[in-house]
C-alpha positions as CSV (number, residue, x, y, z in Angstrom):
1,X,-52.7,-16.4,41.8
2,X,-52.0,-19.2,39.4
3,X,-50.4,-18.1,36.2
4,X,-53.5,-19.0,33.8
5,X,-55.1,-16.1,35.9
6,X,-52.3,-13.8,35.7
7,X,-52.1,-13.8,31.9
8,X,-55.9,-13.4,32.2
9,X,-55.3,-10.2,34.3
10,X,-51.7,-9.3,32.2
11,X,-54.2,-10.0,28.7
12,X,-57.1,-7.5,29.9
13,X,-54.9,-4.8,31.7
14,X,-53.3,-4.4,27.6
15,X,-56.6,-4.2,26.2
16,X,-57.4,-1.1,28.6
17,X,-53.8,0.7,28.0
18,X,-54.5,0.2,24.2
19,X,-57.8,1.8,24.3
20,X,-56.2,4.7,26.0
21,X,-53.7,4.8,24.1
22,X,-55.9,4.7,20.4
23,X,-58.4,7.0,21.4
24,X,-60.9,3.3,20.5
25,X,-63.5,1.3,23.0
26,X,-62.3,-2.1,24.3
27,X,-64.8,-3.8,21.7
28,X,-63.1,-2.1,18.8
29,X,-59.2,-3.2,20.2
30,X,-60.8,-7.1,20.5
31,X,-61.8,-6.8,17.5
32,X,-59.2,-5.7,15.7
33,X,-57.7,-6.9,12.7
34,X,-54.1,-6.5,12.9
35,X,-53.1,-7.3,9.2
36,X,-54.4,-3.8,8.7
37,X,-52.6,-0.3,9.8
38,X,-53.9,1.5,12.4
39,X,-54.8,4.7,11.2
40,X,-53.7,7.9,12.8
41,X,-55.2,11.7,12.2
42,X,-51.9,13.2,12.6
């Protein structure tokens, strides 16, 4: 695997675990503006 394709693979699998984590669809965590909290209903 050359390492373009394993920070592809490192990139996507950290998309997944953050929509786990926040409860949000993949499109919301790419889209994300990260100058801005994330909100939590706590």
């Amino acid at each position: 695997m050359s390492e373009k394709t394993e920070i592809t693979f490192m990139q996507t699998r950290l998309i997944r675990l953050a929509s786990e984590e926040w409860h949000l669809p993949v499109e919301q965590i790419i889209r994300r503006d990260f100058s801005k909290p994330v909100k939590k209903d706590w």
